[in-house]
Structure formats: structure tokens, C-alpha cells
Backbone bond lengths (Angstrom), bond angles and torsions (degrees), N, CA, C in turn:
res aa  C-N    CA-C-N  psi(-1)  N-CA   C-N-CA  omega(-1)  CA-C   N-CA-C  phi
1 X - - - 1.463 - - 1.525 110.61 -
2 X 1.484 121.42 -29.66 1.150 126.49 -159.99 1.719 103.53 -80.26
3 X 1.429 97.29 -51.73 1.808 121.60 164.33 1.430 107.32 -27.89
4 X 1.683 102.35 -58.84 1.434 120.21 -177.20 2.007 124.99 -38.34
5 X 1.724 76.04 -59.56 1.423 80.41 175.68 1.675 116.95 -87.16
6 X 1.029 116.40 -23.20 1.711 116.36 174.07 1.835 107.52 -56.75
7 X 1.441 106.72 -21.59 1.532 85.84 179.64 1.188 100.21 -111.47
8 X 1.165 150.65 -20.03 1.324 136.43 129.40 1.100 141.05 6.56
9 X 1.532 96.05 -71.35 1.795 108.51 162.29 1.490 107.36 -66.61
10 X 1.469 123.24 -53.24 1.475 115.78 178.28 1.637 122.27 -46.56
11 X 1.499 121.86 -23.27 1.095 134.24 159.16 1.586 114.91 -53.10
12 X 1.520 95.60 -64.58 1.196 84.69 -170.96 2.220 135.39 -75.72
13 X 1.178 70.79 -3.32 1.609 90.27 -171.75 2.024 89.57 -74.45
14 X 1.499 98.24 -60.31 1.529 83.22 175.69 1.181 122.46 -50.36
15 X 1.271 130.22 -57.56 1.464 123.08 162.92 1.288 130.30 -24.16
16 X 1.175 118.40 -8.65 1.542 123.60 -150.37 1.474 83.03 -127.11
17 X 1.295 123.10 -54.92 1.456 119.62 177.80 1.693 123.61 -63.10
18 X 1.632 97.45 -29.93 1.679 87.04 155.74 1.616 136.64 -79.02
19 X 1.189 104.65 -0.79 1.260 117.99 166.93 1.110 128.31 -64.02
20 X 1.607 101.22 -47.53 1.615 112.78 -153.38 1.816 89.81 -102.68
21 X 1.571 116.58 -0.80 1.432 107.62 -175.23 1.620 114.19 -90.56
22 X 1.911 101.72 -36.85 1.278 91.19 157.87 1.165 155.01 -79.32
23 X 1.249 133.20 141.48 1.218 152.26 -134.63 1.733 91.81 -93.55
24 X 1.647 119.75 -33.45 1.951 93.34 -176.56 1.757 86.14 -92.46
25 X 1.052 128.10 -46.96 1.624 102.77 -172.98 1.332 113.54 -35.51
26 X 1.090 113.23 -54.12 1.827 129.83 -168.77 1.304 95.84 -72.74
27 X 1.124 152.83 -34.10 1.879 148.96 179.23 1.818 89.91 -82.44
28 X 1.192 115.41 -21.55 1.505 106.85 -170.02 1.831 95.11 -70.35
29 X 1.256 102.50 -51.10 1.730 125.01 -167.66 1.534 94.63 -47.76
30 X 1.217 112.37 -72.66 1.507 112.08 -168.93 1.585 110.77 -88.73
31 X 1.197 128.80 28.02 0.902 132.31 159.93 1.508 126.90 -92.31
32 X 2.008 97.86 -12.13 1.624 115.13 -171.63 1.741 95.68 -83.56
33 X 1.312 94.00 -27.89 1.478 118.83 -169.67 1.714 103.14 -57.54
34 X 1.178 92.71 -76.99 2.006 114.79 -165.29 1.619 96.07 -62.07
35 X 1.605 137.69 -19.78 0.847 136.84 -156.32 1.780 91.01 -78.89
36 X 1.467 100.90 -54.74 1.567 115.71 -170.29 1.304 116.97 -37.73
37 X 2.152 90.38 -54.35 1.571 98.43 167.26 1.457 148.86 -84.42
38 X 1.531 81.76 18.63 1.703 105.20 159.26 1.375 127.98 -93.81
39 X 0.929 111.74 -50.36 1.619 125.26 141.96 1.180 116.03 -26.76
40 X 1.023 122.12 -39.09 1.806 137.87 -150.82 2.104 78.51 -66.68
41 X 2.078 74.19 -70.58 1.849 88.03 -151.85 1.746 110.08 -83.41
42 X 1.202 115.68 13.29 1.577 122.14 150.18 1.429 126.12 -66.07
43 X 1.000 71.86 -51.53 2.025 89.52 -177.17 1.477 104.00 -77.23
44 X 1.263 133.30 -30.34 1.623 132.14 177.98 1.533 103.61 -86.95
45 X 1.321 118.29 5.27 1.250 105.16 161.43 1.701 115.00 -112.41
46 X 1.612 118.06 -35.00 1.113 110.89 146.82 1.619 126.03 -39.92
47 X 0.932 117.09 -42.18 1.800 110.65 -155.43 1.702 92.94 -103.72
48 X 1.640 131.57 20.14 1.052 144.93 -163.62 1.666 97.52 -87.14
49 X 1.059 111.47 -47.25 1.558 107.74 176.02 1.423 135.75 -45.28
50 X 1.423 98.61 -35.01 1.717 134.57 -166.74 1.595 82.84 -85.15
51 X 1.583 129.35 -74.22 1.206 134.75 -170.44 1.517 125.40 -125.99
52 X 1.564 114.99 90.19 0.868 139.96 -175.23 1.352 121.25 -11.84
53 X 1.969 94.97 -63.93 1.436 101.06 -174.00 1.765 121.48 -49.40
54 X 0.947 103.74 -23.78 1.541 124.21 178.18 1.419 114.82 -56.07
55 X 1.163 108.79 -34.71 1.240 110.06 175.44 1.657 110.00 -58.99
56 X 1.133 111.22 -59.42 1.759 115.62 -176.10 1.413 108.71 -51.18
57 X 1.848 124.42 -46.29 1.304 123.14 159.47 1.229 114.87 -24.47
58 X 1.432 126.51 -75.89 1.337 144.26 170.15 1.314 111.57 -24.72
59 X 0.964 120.41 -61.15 1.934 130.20 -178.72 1.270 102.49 -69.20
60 X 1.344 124.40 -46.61 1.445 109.35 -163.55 1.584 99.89 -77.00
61 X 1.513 138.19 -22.88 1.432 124.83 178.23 0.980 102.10 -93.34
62 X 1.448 134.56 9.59 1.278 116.82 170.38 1.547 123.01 -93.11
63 X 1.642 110.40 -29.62 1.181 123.64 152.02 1.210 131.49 -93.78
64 X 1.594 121.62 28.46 1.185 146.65 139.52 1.751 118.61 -80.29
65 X 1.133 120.98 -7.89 1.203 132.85 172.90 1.500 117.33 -34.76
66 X 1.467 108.99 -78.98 1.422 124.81 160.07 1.157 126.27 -25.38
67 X 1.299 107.75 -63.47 1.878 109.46 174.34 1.477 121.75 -73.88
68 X 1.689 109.04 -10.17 1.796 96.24 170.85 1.573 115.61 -86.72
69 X 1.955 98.98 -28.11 1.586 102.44 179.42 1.957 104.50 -73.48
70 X 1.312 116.46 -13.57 1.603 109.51 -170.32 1.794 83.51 -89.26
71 X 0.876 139.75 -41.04 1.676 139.34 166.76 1.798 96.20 -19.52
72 X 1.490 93.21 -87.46 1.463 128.72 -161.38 1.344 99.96 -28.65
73 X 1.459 121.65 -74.15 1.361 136.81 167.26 1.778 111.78 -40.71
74 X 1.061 97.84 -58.44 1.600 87.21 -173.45 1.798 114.28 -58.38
75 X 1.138 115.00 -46.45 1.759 134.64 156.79 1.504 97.62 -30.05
76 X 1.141 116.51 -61.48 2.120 115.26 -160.01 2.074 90.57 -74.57
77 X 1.329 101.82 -35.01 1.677 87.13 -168.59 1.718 95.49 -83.76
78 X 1.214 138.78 -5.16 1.574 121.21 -163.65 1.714 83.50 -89.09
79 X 1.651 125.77 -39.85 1.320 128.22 -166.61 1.598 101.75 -78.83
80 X 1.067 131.84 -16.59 1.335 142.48 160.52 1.740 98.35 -61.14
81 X 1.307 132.52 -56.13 1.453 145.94 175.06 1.600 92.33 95.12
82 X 1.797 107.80 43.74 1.174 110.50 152.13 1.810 113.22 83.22
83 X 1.617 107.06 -1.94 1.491 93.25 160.00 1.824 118.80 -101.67
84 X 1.186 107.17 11.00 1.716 90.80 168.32 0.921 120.87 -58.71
85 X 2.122 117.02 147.38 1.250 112.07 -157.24 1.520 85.03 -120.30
86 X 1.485 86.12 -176.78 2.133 93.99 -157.46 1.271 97.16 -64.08
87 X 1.931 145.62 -38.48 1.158 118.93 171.87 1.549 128.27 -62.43
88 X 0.962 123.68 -15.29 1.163 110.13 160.03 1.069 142.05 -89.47
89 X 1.294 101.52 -17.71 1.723 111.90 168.43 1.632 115.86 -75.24
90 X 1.831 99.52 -28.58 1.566 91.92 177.55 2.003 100.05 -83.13
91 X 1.001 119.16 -18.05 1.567 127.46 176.78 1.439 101.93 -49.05
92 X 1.582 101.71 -56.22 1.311 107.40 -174.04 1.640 118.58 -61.36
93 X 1.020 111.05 -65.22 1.456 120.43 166.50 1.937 106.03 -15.83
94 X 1.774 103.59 -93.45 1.011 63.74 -176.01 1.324 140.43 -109.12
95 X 1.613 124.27 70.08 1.335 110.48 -178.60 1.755 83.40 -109.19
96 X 1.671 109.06 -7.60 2.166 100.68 156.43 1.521 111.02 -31.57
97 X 1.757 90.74 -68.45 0.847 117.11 -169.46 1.846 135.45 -27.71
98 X 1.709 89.27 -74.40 1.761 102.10 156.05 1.301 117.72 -46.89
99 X 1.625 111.42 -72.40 1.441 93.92 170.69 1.400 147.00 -33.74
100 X 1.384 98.28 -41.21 1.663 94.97 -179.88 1.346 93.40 -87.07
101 X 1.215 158.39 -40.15 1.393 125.59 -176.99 1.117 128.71 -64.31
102 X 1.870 113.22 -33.63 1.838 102.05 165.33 1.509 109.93 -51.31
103 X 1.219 111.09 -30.23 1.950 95.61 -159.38 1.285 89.96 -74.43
104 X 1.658 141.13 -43.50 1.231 134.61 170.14 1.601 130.09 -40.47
105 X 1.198 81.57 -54.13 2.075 94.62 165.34 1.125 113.48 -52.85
106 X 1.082 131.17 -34.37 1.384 131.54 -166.99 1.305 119.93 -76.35
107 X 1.506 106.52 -57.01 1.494 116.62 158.83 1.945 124.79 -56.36
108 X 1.288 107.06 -1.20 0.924 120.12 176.01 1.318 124.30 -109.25
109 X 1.435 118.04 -41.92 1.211 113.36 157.70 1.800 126.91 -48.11
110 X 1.735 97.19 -25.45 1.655 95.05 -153.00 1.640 79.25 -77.19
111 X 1.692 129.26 -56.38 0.994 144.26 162.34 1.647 97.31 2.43
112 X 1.455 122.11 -102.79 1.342 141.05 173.73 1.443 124.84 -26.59
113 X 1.236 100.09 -23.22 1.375 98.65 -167.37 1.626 105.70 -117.72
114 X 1.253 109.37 -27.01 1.618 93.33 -175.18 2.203 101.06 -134.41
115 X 1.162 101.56 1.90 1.220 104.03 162.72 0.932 150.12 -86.39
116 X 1.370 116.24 -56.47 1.804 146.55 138.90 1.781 101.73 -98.52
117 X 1.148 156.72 117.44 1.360 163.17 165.75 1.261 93.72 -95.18
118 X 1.209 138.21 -37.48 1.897 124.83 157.86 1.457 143.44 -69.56
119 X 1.626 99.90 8.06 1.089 140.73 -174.30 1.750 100.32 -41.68
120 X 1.298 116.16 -64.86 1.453 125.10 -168.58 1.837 105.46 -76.97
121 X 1.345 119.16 -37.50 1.220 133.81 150.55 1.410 124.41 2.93
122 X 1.866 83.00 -85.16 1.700 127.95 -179.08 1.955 121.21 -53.48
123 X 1.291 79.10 -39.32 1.333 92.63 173.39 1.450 148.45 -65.77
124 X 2.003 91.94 -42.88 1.353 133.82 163.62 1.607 101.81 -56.68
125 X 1.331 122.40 -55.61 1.402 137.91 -169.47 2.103 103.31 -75.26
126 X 0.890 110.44 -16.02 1.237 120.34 166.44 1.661 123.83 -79.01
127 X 1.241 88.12 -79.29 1.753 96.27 155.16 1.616 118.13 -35.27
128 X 1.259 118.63 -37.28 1.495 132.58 176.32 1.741 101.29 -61.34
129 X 1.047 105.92 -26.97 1.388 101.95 -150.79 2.205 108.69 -95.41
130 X 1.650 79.74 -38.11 1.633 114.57 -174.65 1.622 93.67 -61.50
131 X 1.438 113.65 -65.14 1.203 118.09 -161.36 1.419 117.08 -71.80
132 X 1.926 123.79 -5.58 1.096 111.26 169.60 1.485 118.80 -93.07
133 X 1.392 118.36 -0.54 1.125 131.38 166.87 1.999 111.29 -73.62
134 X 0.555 85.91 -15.73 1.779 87.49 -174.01 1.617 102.35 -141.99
135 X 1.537 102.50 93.94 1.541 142.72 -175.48 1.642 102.99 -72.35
136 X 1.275 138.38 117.43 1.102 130.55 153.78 1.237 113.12 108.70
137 X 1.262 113.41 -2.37 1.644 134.80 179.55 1.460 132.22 -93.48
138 X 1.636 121.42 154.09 1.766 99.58 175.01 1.104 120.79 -45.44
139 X 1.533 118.55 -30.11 1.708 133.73 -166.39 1.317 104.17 -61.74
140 X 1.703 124.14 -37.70 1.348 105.00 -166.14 1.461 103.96 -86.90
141 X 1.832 117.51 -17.19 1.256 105.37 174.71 1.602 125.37 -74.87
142 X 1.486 120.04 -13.32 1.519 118.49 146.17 1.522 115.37 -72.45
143 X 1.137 142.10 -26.08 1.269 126.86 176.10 1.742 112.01 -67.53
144 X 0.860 116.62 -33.66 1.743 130.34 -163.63 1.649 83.45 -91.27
145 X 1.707 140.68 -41.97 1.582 120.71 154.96 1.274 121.25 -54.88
146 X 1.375 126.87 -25.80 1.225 119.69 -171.85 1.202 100.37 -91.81
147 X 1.340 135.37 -68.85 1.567 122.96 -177.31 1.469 119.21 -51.03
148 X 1.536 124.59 -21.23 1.808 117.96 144.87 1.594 119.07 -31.69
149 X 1.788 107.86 -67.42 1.415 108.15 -177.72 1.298 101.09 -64.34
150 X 0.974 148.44 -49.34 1.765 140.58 -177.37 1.334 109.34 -41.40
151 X 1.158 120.25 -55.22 1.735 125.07 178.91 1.265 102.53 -61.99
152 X 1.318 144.05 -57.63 1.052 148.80 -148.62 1.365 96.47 -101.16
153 X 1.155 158.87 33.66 1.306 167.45 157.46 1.500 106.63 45.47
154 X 1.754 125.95 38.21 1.178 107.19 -169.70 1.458 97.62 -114.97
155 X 1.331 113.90 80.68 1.627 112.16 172.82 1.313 122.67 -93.32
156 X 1.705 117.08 117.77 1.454 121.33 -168.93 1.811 95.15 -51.56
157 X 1.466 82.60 148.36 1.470 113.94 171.34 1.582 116.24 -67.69
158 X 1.487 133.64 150.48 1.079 109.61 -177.88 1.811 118.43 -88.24
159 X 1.166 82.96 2.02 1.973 91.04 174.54 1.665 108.44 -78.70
160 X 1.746 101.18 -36.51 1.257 114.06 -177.06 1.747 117.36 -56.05
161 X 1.641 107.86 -40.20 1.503 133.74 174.19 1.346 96.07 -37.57
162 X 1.836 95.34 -73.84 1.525 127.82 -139.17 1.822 93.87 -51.43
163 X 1.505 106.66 -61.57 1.415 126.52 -158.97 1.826 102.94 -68.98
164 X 1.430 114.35 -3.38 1.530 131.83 173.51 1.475 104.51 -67.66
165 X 1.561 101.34 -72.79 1.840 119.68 161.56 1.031 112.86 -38.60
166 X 0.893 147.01 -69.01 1.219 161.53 -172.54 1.742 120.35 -17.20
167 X 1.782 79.58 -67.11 1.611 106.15 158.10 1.199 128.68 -65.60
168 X 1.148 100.62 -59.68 2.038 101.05 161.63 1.208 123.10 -40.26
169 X 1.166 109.01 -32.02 1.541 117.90 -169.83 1.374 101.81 -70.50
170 X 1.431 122.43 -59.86 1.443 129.94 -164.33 1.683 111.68 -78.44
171 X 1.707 121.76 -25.13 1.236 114.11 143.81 1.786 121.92 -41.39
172 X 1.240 90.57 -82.15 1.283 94.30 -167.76 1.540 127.99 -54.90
173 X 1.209 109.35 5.00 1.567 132.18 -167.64 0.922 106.33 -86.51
174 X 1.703 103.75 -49.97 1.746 126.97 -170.14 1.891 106.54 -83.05
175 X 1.129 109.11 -32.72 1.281 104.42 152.21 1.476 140.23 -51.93
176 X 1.389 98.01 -55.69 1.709 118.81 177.55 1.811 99.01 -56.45
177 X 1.385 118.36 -65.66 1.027 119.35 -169.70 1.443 135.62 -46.87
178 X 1.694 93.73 -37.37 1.481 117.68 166.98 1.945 114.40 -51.18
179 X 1.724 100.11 -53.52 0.895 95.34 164.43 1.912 143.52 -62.61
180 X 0.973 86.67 -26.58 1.760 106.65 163.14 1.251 113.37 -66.78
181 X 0.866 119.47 -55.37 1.672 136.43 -178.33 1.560 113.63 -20.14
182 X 1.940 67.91 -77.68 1.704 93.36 -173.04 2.081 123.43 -59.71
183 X 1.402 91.67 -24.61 1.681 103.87 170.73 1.400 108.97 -47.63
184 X 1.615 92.17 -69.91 1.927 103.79 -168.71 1.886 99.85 -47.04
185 X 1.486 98.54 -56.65 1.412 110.88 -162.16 1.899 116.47 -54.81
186 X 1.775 103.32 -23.18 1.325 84.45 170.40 1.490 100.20 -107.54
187 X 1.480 124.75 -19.05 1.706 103.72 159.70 1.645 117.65 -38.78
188 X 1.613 118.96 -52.60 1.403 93.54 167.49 1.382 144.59 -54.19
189 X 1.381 109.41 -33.66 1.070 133.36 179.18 1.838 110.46 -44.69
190 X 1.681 99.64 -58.44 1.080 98.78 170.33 1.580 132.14 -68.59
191 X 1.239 89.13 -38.35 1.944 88.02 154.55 1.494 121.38 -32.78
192 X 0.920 97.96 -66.37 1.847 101.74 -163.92 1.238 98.81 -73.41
193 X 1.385 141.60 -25.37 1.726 128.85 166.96 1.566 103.07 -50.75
194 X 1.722 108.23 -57.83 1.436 92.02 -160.94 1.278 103.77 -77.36
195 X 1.271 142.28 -17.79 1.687 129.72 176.43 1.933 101.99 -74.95
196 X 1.273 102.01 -9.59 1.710 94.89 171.40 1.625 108.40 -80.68
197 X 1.315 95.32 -36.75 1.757 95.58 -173.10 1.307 111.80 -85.96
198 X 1.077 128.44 9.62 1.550 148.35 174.77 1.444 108.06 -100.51
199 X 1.463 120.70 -30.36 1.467 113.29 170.37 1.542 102.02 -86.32
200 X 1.191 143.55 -54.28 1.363 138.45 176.65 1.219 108.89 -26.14
């Protein structure tokens, strides 16, 4: 009986360790996470007009980006006890990544599509507005694109937006991550030199 339950538990502990070893379960986990806080700073930049302060919210998680995904990664390699190797850490990264932007898209699409439906509109007509205030600038050369599509009735779709992000997202994810990667991956690296030159 005792046998019984000792491999039981030994079962289950492995089980538990394949969980926490892979890299898309674990990008799945914090991907429910980063998704939220994408959402977070989408919407604080939408609703930024209405309330200013929001706007800075918006900026500051947006260039907080970096340091929650270098978190994320560093978290999966300490529960690793520091041997995850750079594909999985960049694996991990970005399937964060995807994940949290579908859950973002989503709330955004419903947003766009059945909340404000002038949503992409509003914006165009904004930009119209921004960029004639500031003469001589990149701004007025997006305002003078945007009031083109206004005349010409060609206003992106909001799936069209969404599925824009989307991509960006998973570029720049796969970028970021790479760069993360390679940190942890040659901090280990250097680890094991000096515990080599410590056994000599």
C-alpha cells in the first residue's frame, strides 16, 4: 500500500513538472495574464480623450511592456531552477505574446463593432483635426492620409485593425523575446564557466 502511494505521488509530481516545464502551457498561463494587461492599456488610450490622465496610464504600460515580459521569462526559468534553454524561453515569450493579444482582440473587436461602430471613423476625424493644428509636421502628413480615406470612403474595418495588431504583436514579441532569451541564456552560460573553473 505504501509502494502504492509512493508512486502515485511520484506520478504525480512528474505530471506537475511537465506542466510547469512547458513553455506553451506556461505562455498559455501568462498569456491570460498580459492579455488583461493589454486590454488594460488599449482601452486607457481609447477612453484617453474623455480622461486625460489616462493617457499617461496608457504610455506608462506600454513602455512597461519589456519589463513585465523580462518578469514572465525570468519567473518560467527560476521554476525551471534556472535550466531553461533559449528555445523555450523564446517559445515562451511569444506564445505570451499571441495569447494575450487574442484575448485583447477580442475585447476589442466586440468594443468596435457593436459598441462604438464609428470607432475607426472617430479617430480618422481626430487625427484630421490633431494634424491641422501642427503645420509642417509628420502629423499633418497623416492627417491629409486620413482625410483621403474619409473622402474616399475607405475606412479600415475593425477586423482589418484588429488582425494588423495582431501581427505586430507576434513580430515584435518574437523580437523582444529573442532579446530576453539571449540575456538569461548567456547569464547561464556564464554560470557554468565559473562553476567549471571552480571544479579545476
Amino acid at each position: 500500500m505504501r509502494n502504492l502511494t509512493s508512486l502515485t505521488s511520484l506520478k504525480s509530481m512528474t505530471s506537475d513538472r511537465k506542466i510547469i516545464t512547458s513553455p506553451y502551457r506556461r505562455g498559455a498561463d501568462f498569456g491570460l495574464i498580459f492579455g488583461l494587461y493589454l486590454t488594460l492599456m488599449f482601452f486607457s488610450s481609447i477612453f484617453a480623450t474623455k480622461l486625460p490622465m489616462l493617457g499617461l496610464l496608457s504610455f506608462t504600460l506600454m513602455v512597461a511592456v519589456p519589463v513585465v515580459i523580462f518578469l514572465m521569462i525570468r519567473r518560467y526559468d527560476r521554476e525551471l531552477q534556472e535550466c531553461a534553454t533559449f528555445p523555450m524561453m523564446w517559445m515562451l515569450g511569444v506564445v505570451t505574446f499571441v495569447c494575450g493579444m487574442l484575448i485583447c482582440s477580442t475585447f476589442l473587436a466586440i468594443y468596435m463593432k457593436w459598441i462604438e461602430p464609428e470607432f475607426v471613423l472617430n479617430q480618422l476625424k481626430n487625427l484630421v483635426e490633431v494634424g491641422r493644428q501642427a503645420p509642417g509636421t509628420s502629423l499633418e502628413e497623416a492627417a491629409d492620409m486620413a482625410e483621403q480615406l474619409i473622402k474616399a470612403n475607405f475606412i479600415p474595418s475593425p477586423m482589418a485593425i484588429i488582425s494588423e495588431l495582431i501581427m505586430a504583436a507576434i513580430v515584435s514579441g518574437s523580437i523582444l523575446s529573442i532579446l530576453i532569451s539571449s540575456f538569461f541564456a548567456l547569464r547561464h552560460k556564464s554560470a557554468r564557466h565559473r562553476r567549471e573553473r571552480g571544479m579545476e
